[in-house]
C-alpha positions as CSV (number, residue, x, y, z in Angstrom):
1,X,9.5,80.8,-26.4
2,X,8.4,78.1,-27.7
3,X,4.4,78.9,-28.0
4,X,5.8,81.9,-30.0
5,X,8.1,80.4,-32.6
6,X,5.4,78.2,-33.7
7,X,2.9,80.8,-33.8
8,X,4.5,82.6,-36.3
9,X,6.4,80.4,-38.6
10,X,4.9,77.3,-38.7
11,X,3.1,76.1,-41.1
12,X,0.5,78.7,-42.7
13,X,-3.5,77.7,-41.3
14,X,-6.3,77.4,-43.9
15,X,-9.1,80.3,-43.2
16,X,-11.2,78.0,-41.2
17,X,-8.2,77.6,-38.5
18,X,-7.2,81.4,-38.7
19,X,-10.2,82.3,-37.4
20,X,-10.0,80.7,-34.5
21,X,-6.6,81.7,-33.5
22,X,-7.5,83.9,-30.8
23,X,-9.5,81.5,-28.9
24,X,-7.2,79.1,-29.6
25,X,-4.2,81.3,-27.7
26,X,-6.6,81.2,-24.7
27,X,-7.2,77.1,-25.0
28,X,-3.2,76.8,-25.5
29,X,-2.5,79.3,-21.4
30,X,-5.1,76.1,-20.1
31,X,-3.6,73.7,-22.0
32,X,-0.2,74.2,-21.1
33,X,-0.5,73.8,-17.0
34,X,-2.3,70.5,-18.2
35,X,-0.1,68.7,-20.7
36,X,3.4,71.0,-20.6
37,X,5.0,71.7,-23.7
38,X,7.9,70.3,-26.3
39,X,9.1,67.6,-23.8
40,X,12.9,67.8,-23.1
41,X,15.4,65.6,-21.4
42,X,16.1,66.6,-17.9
43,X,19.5,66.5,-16.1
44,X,18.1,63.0,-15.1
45,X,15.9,60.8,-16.5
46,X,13.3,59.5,-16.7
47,X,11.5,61.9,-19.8
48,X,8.4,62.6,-18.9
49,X,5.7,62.1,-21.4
50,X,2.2,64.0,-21.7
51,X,-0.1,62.0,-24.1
52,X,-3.7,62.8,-25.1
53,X,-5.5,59.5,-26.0
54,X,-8.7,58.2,-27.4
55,X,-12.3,58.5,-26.1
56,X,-12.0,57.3,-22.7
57,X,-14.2,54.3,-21.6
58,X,-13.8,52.4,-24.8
59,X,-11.6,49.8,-25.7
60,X,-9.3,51.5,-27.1
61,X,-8.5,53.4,-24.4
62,X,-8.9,51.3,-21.6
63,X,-7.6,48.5,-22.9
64,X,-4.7,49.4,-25.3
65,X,-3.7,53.3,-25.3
66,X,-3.5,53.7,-21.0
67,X,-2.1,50.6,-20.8
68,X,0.5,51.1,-23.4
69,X,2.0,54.7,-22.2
70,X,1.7,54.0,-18.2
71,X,2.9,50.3,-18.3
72,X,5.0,49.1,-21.9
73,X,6.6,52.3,-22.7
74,X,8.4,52.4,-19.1
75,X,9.4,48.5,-20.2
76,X,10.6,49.5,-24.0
77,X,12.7,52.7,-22.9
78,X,13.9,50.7,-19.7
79,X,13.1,53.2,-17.3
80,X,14.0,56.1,-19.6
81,X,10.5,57.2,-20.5
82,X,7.5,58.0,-18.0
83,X,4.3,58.5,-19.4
84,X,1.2,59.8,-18.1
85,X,-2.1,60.1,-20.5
86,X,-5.8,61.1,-20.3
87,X,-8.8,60.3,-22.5
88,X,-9.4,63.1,-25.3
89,X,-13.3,63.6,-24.4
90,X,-12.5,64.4,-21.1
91,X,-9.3,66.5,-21.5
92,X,-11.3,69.6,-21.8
93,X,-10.1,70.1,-25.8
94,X,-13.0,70.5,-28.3
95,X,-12.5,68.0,-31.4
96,X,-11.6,70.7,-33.5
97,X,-8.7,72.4,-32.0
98,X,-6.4,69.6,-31.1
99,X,-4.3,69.8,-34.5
100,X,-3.5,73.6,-34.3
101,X,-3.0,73.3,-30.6
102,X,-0.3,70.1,-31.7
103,X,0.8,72.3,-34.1
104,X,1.8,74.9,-31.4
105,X,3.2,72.4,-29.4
106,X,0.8,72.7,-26.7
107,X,-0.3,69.3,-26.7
108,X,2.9,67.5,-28.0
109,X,1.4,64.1,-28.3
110,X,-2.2,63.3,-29.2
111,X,-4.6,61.2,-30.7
112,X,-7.2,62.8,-33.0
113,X,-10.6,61.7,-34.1
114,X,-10.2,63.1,-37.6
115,X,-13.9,63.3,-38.0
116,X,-13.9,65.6,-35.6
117,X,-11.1,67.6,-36.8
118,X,-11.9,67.1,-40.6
119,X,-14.5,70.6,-39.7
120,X,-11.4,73.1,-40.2
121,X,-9.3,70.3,-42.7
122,X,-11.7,68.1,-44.5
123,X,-9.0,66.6,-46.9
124,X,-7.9,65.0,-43.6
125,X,-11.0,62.6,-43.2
126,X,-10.8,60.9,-47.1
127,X,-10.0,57.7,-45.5
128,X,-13.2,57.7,-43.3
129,X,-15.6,59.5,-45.9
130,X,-19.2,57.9,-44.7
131,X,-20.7,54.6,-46.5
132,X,-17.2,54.5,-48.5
133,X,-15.6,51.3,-46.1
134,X,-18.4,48.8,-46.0
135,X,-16.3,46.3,-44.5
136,X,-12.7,46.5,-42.3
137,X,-10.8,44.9,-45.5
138,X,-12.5,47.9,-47.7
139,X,-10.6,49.9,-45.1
140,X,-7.5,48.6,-44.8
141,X,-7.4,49.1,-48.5
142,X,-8.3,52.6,-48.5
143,X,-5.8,53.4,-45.9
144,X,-2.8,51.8,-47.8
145,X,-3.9,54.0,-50.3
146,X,-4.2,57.5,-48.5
147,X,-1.8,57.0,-45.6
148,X,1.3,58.9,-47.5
149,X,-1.3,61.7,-48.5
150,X,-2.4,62.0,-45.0
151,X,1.3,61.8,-43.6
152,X,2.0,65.0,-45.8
153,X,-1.0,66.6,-44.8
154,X,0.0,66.5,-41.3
155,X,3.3,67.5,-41.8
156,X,2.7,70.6,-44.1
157,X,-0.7,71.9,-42.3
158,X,-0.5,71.1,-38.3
159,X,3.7,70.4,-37.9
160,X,2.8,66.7,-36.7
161,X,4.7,63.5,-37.4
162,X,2.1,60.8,-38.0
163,X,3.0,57.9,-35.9
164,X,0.1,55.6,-36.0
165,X,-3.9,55.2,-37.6
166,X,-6.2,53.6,-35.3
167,X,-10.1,52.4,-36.1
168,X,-12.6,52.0,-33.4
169,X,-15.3,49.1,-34.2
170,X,-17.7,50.1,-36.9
171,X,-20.6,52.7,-36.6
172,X,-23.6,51.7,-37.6
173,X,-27.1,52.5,-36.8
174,X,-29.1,51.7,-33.9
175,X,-32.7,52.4,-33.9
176,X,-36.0,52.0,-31.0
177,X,-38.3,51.3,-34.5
178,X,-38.2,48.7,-36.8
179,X,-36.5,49.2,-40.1
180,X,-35.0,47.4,-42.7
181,X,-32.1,49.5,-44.2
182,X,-31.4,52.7,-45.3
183,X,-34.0,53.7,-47.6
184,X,-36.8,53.6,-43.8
185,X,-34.6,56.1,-41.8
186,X,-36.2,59.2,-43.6
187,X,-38.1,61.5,-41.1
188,X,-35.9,60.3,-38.1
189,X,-33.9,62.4,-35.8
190,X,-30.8,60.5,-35.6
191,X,-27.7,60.8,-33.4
192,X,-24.6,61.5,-35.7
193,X,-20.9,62.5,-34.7
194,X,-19.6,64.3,-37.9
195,X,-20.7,66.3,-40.7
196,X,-20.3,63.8,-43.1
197,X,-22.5,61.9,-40.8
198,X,-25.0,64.6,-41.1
199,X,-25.0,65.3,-44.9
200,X,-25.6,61.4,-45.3
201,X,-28.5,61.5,-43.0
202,X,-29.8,64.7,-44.5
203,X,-30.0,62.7,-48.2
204,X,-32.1,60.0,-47.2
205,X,-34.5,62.5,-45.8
206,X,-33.5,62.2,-41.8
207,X,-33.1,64.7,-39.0
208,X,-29.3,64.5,-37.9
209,X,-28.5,65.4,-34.3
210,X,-25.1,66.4,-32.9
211,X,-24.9,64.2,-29.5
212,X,-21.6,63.5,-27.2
213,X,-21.3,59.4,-27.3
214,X,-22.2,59.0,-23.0
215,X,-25.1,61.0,-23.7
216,X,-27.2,58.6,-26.7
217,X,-28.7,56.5,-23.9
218,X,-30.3,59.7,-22.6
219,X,-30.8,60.7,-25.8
220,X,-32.7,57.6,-26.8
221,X,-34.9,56.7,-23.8
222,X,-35.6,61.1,-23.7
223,X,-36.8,61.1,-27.6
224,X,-34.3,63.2,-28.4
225,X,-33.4,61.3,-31.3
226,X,-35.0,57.8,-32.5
227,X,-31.8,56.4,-33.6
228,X,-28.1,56.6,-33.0
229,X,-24.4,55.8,-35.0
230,X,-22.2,54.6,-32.9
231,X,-20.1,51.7,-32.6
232,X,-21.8,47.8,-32.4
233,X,-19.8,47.3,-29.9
234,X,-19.4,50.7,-27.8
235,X,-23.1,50.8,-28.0
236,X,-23.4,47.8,-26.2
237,X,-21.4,49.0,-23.3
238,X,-23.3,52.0,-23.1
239,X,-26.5,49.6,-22.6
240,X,-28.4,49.9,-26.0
241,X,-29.9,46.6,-26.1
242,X,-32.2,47.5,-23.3
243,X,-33.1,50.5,-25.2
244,X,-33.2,50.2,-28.5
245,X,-34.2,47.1,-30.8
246,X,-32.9,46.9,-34.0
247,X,-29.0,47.6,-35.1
248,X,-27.7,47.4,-38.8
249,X,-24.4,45.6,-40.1
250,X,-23.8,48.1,-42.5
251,X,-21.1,50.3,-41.3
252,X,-21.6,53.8,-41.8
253,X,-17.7,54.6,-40.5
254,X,-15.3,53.4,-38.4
255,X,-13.9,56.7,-36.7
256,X,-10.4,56.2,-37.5
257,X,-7.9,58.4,-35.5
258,X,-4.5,59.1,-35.8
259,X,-1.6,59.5,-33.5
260,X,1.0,61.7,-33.9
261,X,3.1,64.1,-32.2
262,X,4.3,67.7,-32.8
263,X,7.6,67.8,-34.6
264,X,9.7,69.3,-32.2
265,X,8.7,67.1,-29.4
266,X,9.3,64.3,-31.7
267,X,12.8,65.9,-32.8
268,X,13.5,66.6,-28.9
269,X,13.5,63.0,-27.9
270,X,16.9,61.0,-28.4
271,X,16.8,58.6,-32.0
272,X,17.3,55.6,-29.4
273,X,14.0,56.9,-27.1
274,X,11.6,57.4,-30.8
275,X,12.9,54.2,-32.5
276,X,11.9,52.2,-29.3
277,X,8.2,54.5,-28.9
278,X,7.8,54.0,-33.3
279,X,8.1,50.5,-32.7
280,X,5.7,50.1,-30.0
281,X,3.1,52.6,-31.5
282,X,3.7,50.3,-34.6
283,X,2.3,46.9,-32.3
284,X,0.0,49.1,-30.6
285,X,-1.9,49.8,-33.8
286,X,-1.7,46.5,-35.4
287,X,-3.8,45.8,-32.1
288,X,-6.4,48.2,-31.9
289,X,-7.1,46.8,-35.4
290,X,-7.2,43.7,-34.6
291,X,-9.5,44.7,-31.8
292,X,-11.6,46.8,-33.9
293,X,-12.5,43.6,-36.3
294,X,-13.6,41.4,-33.6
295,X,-15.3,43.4,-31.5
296,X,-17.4,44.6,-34.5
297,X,-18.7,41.0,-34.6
298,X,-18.6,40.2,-30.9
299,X,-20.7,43.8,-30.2
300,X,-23.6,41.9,-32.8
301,X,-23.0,38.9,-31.3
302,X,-23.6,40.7,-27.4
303,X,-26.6,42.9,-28.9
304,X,-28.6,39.7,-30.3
305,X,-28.0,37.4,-27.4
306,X,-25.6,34.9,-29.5
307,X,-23.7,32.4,-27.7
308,X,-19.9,34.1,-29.1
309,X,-21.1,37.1,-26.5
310,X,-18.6,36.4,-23.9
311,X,-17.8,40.2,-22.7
312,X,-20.4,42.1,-23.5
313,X,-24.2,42.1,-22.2
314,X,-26.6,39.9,-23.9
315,X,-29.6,41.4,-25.5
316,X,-32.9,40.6,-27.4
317,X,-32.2,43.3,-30.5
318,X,-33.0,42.3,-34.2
319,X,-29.4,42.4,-36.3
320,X,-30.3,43.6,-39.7
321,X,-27.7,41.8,-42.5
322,X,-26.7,43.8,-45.4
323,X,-28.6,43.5,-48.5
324,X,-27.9,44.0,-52.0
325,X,-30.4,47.1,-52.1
326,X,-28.6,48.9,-49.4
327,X,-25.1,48.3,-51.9
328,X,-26.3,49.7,-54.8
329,X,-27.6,52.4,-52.7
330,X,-24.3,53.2,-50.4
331,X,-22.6,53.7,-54.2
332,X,-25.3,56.0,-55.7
333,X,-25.1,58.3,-51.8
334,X,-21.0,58.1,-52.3
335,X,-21.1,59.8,-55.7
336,X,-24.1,62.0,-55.7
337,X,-23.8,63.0,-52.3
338,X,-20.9,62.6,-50.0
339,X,-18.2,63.4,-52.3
340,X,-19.7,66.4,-53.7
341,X,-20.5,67.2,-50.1
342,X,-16.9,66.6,-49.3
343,X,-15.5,68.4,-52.6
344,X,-17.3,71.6,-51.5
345,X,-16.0,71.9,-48.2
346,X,-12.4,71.2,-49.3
347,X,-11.8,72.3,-53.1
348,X,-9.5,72.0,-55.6
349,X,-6.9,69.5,-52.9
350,X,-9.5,66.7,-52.7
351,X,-10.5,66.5,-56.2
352,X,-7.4,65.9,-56.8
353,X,-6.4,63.4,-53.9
354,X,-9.5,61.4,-54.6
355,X,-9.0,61.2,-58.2
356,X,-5.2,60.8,-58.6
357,X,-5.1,58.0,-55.4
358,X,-8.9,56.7,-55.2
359,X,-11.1,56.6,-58.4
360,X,-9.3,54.4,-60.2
361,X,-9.9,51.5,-57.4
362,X,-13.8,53.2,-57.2
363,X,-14.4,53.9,-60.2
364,X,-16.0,57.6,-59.2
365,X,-14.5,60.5,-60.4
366,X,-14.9,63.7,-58.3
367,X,-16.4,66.9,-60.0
368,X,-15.8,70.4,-58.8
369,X,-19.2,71.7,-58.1
């Protein structure tokens, strides 16, 4: 059985995984009606293909992930491949057990916020560590710099074959009061959607508060929290403008995600079937970057009122640029807070990713603590 064979000898779970192994066995007898297991070929084709995607509702999603595996996928394979997907955030998987449930072959093909997954795996989130890509070039740099150390991490840890990185728009801050950069958000209750989100927050002296992305116009109109992270451009299709004034430019994070698919299922699939999926997974990310880059500019475009708004909703909110102070401050919060945050969680493995593959581009050493 294939459930069983994983189970046992894959690859060995950190503590943090282990103990949740027996919920987990209960998540994989839901999961498996759902989203079937290591897909095979049939007597006839066409394969049939169960893919979790993205947040649904975003760009990403609707745009470029459905899209892709229900309408070019049956195109590249010629009829061969069938694919049916549906959105992560409404898949009923929490964040943080879609890598062992890939690595049990439960959910053979994914995409996973690693955010959201870096609460059992930290080393898995170095390319997305908060305030360390200011800009999208920053983070195309970082990435061609930790990509092979991710690929193994996947491999070795969870059993998956890394098939593409994707980046949602950049997170920044939204707030209902004025401020002017970092250094005002202390004393606010903030919306945040990771725990390096939260230790970042907690530095400059704020409140962070753990809230699903449909819920922070609730959120914000309720007084649940003052501000929000969240994309400059998803938070303009959830309606911010009318509800919140100000927005910075400095990105905070992107929320990068990867796809990738458990080994066997990848394995199962005939070389012709995964050199025609790798090559459009390979397009499919190089446009979900692209998209990612623009709409960060179009969603401050939409949330000012600029002219260059031409799909989003016009609004009235203040666009804060980003100053020199807020630089020299990001630097000071990577070294003397997020990284030894970050080293603390995950040990002896990131100090030495970060300072064999990262500090001599930073110039930051990381410190056991």
């Amino acid at each position: 059985m294939v459930l069983r064979r994983h189970f046992l000898t894959g690859p060995s779970l950190r503590p943090g995984a282990a103990r949740r192994a027996a919920s987990l066995l209960f998540a994989c007898l839901a999961c498996l009606a759902l989203f079937g297991a290591v897909p095979a070929l049939a007597d006839n084709p066409p394969i049939s293909l169960k893919i979790v995607g993205g947040l649904g509702g975003v760009t990403q999603y609707t745009r470029y992930e459905m899209p892709f595996w229900t309408e070019q996928v049956p195109q590249l394979t010629r009829g061969q491949v069938r694919a049916e997907i549906a959105p992560f955030d409404r898949s009923g998987i929490r964040g943080p057990e879609m890598l062992p449930l890939m690595r049990l072959g439960v959910v053979p093909f994914g995409t996973v916020p690693l955010a959201v997954s870096a609460s059992e795996e930290p080393e898995i989130n170095a390319v997305d560590l908060p305030v360390l890509n200011p800009d999208i070039g920053t983070l195309r740099q970082t990435l061609a710099q930790l990509r092979p150390r991710l690929e193994t991490l996947l491999k070795e840890r969870f059993n998956v074959v890394l098939l593409a990185i994707y980046a949602y728009p950049s997170q920044v801050v939204f707030c209902r009061q004025p401020f002017s950069g970092l250094g005002d958000l202390g004393g606010r209750r903030i919306r945040v959607s990771s725990v390096g989100q939260s230790e970042l927050f907690e530095a400059l002296g704020a409140t962070p508060v753990v809230i699903p992305f449909a819920d922070i116009p609730a959120a914000l109109r309720g007084g649940i929290v003052e501000c929000a992270v969240t994309g400059s451009f998803s938070g303009n299709t959830l309606g911010l403008p009318g509800i919140a004034n100000y927005v910075s430019r400095q990105a905070i994070s992107w929320g990068v995600s990867v796809f990738g698919a458990n080994a066997g299922a990848w394995a199962a699939l005939p070389p012709e079937i995964r050199g025609q999926l790798q090559g459009g997974l390979s397009e499919l990310q190089q446009q979900i970057w692209r998209a990612a880059e623009q709409e960060t500019e179009e969603g401050f475009a939409c949330n000012a009122g600029r002219p260059e708004c031409l799909r989003g909703t016009r609004g009235q909110m203040v666009v804060l640029d980003d100053e020199p102070r807020d630089r020299q401050r990001r630097a000071q919060l990577l070294r003397d807070v997020i990284l030894p945050s970050w080293v603390r969680r995950c040990g002896g493995d990131c100090i030495e990713t970060w300072n064999t593959i990262m500090a001599p581009s930073r110039g930051i050493l990381a410190r056991p603590e």
